[in-house]
N, C-alpha and C positions, 0 to 999 in steps of 0.2 A: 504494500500500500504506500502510495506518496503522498505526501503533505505538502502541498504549497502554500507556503507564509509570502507576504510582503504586504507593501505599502502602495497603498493607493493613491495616486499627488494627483489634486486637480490643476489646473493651469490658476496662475494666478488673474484674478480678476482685474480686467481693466480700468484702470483710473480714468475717468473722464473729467478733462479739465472744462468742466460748465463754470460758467463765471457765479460769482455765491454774491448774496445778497447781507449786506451789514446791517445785522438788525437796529443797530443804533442810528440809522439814518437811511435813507432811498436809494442809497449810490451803487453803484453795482461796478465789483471789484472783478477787474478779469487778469489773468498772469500776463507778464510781459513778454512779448511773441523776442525771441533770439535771433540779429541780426542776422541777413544772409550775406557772406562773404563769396564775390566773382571773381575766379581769378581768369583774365585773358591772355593767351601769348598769338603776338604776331609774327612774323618772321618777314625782316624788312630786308627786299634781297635787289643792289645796286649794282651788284658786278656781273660781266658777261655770263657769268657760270653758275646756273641757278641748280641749286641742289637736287639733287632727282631719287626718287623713292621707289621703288618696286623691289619683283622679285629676282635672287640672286640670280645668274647666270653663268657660268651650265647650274642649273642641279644635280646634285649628284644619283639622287632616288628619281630621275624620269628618264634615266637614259637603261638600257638594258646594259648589262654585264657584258662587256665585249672580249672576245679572247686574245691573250696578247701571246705573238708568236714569239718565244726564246728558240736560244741556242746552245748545244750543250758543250760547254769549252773543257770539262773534264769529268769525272767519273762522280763528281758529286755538285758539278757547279754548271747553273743554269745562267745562260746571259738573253735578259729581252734585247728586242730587236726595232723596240722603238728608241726614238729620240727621246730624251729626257726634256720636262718643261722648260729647264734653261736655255737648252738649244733649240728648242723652237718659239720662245717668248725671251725673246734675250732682257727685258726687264723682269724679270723672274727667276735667272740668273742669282747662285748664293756668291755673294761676296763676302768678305773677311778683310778690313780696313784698316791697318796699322799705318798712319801719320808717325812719323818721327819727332818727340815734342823737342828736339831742335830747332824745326823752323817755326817761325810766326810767322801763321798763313791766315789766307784770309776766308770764307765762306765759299768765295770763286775757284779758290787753290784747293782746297776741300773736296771740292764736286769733282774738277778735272781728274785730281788723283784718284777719287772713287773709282771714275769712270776711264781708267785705264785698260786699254787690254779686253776691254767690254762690248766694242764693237759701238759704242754712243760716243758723243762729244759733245759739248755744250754750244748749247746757241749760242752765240753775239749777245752782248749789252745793248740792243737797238735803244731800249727805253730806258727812264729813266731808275722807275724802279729796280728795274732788272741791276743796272750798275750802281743802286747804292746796297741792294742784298750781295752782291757779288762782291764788295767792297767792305761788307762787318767784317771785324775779328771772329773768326772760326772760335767756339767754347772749345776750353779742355775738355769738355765730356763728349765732342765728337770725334778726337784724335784717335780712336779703338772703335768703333764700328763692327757689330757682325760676329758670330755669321749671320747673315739676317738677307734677303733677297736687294736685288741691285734696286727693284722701285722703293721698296720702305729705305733704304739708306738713303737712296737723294731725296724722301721727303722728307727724313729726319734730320739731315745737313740744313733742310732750307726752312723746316719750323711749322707749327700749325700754319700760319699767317700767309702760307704761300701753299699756289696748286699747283703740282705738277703737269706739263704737256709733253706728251710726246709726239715727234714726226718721225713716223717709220719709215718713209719713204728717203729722208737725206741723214736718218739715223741719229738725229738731233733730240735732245732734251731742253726747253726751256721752262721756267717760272713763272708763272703769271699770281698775283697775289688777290686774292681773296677778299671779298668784300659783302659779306652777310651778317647782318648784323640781327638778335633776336632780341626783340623789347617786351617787357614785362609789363601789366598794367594791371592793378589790383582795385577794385572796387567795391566799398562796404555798401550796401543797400539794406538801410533799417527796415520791417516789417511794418508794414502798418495799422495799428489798433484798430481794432474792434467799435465802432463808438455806434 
């Protein structure tokens, strides 16, 4: 035979805030309604390069599992037979950055060295921009770089504050800087009583 004990909990009963009447006088007392607080954000965007949202591309769950052809170089070692992402996206490419902190270089000297040996160069200082970013003192904390891929190193040489461009076609990298600005605006709007 089972016994079952417990406890029965009814839901507790809703308070209804009715305005109550003061019996010492005719006035009729109602709680005060809590400010509603708006908060808005705009996003104010001035420069050529207006941010863009969607979804990632390739994904990686819509393409089917493709087979990659290897080659067998020895008795326990497979070698693919594709190109690796570096050599077919040469900004993709891993670099490892070692500056010399002998020289005192500048942001410009920074990038070039990065992009040694990379199969990139850097654009011209056409603008002005361009040649006064190319013109800071490089930071101590960019002198060691990497391993990290060739596009995150020249955007971390060049700072949030600046977007990177690339032109595949004369193999050039320039800068262009950024210009998006997000403003905040916050608005209290009291409720309004009951009367």
């Amino acid at each position: 035979m089972v016994l079952l004990a417990g406890c029965a909990q009814q839901p507790p009963a809703k308070t209804s805030t009715t305005p109550t009447v003061d019996s010492a006088s005719a006035l009729q007392i109602s709680p005060l309604d809590e400010p509603r607080v708006i908060t808005t954000e705009h996003q104010i965007v001035t420069g050529p390069n207006p941010p863009h949202r969607g979804i990632v591309d390739p994904d990686v769950y819509d393409q089917e599992l493709i087979p990659v052809e290897v080659l067998r170089t020895g008795r326990y070692q497979l070698v693919t037979m594709l190109a690796p992402m570096g050599q077919r996206h040469l900004l993709e490419q891993i670099v490892n950055v070692r500056i010399p902190p002998s020289l005192s270089t500048t942001v410009g000297d920074g990038i070039r060295y990065t992009l040694k040996n990379t199969g990139y160069t850097l654009c011209p200082a056409t603008r002005g921009h361009e040649e006064w970013l190319y013109s800071r003192q490089l930071p101590a904390a960019h002198y060691h770089l990497g391993p990290m891929t060739l596009r995150e190193a020249l955007q971390v040489l060049a700072g949030d504050a600046w977007e990177l461009e690339e032109d595949p076609v004369r193999r050039q990298v320039c800068y262009e800087q950024r210009d998006l600005r997000t403003v905040k605006t916050t608005t209290v709007v009291p409720e309004r009583s009951h009367e």
